[in-house]
C-alpha positions in Angstrom: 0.1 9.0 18.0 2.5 6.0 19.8 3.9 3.2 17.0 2.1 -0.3 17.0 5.1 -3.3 16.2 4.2 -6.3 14.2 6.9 -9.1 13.2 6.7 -12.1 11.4 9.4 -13.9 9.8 12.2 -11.9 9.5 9.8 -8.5 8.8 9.1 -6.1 11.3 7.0 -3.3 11.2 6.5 0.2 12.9 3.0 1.4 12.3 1.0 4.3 13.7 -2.6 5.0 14.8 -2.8 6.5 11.1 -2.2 2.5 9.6 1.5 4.6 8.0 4.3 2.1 8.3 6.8 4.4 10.0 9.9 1.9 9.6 10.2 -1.4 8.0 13.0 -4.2 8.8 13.9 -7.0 6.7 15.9 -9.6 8.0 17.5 -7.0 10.6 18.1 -4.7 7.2 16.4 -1.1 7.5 14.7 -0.6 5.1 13.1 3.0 6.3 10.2 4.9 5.1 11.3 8.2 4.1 8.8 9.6 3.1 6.1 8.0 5.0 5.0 11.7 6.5 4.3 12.7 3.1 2.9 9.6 1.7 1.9 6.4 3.7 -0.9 4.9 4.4 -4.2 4.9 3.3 -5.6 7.5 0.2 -8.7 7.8 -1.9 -10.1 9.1 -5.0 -13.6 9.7 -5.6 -12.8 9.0 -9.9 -16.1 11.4 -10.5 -13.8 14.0 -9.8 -10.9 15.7 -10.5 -7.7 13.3 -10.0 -7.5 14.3 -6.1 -5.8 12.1 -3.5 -7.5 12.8 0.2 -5.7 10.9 3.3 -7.5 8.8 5.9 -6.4 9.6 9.2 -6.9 8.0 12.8 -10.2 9.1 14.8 -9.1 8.0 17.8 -6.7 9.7 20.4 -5.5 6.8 22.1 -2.3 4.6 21.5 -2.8 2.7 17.9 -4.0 -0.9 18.3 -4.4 -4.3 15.4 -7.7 -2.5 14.5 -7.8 1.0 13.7 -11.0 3.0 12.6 -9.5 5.8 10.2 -12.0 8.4 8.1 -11.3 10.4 5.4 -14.0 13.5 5.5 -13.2 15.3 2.3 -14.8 12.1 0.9 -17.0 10.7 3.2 -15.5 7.5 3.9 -14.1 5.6 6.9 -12.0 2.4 6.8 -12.1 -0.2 9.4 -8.4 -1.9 9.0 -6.8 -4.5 10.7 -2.8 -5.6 11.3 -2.5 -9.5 12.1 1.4 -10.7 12.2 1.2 -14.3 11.4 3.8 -16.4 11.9 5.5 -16.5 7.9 4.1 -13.0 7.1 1.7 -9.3 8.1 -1.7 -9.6 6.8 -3.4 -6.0 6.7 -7.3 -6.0 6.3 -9.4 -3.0 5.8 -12.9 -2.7 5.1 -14.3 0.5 3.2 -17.4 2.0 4.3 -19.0 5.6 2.4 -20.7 7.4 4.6 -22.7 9.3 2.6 -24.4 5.9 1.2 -23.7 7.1 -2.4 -23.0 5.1 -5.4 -19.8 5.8 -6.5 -16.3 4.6 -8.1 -13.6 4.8 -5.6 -9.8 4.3 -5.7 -8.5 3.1 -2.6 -4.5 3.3 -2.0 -2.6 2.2 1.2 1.1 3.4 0.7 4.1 1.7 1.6 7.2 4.1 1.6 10.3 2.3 1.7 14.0 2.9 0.3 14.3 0.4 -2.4 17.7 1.7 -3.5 20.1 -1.1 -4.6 17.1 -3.1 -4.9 15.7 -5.3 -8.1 11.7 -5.3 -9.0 10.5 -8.8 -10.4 8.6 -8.1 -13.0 8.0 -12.5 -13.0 9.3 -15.5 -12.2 11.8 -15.6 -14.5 13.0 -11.2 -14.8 14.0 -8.6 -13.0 15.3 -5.0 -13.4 17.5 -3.2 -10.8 15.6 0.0 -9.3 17.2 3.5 -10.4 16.2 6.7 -8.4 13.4 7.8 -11.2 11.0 5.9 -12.6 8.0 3.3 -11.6 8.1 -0.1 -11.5 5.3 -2.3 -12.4 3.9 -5.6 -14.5 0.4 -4.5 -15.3 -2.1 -4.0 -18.5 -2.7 -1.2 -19.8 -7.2 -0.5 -19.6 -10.0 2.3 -19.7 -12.7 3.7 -22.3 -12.3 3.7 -25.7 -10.4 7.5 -26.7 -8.7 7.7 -23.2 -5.6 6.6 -24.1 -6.0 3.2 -21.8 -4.7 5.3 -18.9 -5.4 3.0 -16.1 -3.4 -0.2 -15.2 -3.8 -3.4 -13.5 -1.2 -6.1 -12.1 -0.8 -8.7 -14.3 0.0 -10.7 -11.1 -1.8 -10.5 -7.6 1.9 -10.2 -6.2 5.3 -8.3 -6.4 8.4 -8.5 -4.9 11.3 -6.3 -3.9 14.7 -8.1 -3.5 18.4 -7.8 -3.0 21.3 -10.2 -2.1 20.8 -9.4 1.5 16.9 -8.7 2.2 13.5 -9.4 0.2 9.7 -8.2 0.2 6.6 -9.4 -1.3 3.4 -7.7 -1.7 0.4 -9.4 -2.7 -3.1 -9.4 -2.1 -5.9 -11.9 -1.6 -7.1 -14.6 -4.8 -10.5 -14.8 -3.4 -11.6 -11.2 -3.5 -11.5 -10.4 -7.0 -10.7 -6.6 -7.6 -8.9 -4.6 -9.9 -5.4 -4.0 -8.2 -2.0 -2.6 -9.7 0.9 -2.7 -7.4 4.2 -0.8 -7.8 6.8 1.2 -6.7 7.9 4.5 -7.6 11.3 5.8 -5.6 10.4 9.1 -6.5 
């Protein structure tokens, strides 16, 4: 599976026919993905089951393009997702389909390994922390059912930034498609 290269202000992207972002450049700086093998890209959870993660992977055999078609048979579910390099930043779409046409609850991750080391998280406009090697990093509420121990969190904020003295990244996602959302980083 060949590497599809986005940039956009200073950000550059490796990405293969799987949507895993295979190395990551900011402002010339590598960031890297090192464990992108084990990691990126896109996930699901089916949350009427067991807490299993199952990894969407490319059905095609050809070079990887913007718009990939990538299913995930364990669950039954494909993903239509799209790469578009603008000209300030990398907008990634994807579009969830079930295949089995069931009614069900379903956690979709795409994963972003990077080597954040040396790095701060901004947990807001006005605070950081600096990133050790253990540990996630997160602003979000704490939520679920009554007697589960409010497992589950959501982003306070539909955003979240990496930065240092020499590179920055932000994350966010989009205001006008409400959904729960928590977004993080975990260097472990």
């Amino acid at each position: 599976v060949g590497s599809l290269e986005l940039a956009a202000d200073g950000l550059r992207l490796l990405v293969d026919g799987h949507g895993v972002v295979r190395k990551l450049w900011v402002d010339g700086r590598e960031l890297g993905a090192p464990a992108a093998e084990r990691c990126g890209g896109f996930w699901a959870w089916d949350i009427s089951k067991p807490a299993r993660y199952y990894r969407f992977l490319s059905t095609s055999s050809g070079p990887p393009s913007r718009k990939m078609r990538l299913k995930c048979p364990a669950l039954g579910l494909a993903i239509e997702a799209t790469f578009t390099a603008h000209e300030r930043f990398i907008q990634l779409d994807a579009q969830l389909e079930d295949l089995r046409r069931q009614d069900r609850g379903i956690v979709l991750v795409w994963a972003l390994p990077l080597d954040a080391a040396g790095m701060r998280w901004g947990d807001d406009l006005l605070s950081s922390r600096p990133i050790a090697e253990d540990g996630s990093y997160y602003n979000a509420w704490r939520y679920g059912p009554p007697g589960t121990g409010y497992r589950r969190l959501v982003s306070i904020f539909p955003w979240a930034c990496l930065y240092s003295r020499e590179a920055g990244l932000l994350v966010g996602r989009p205001m006008d498609q409400p959904h729960a959302c928590l977004l993080y980083t975990s260097p472990s």
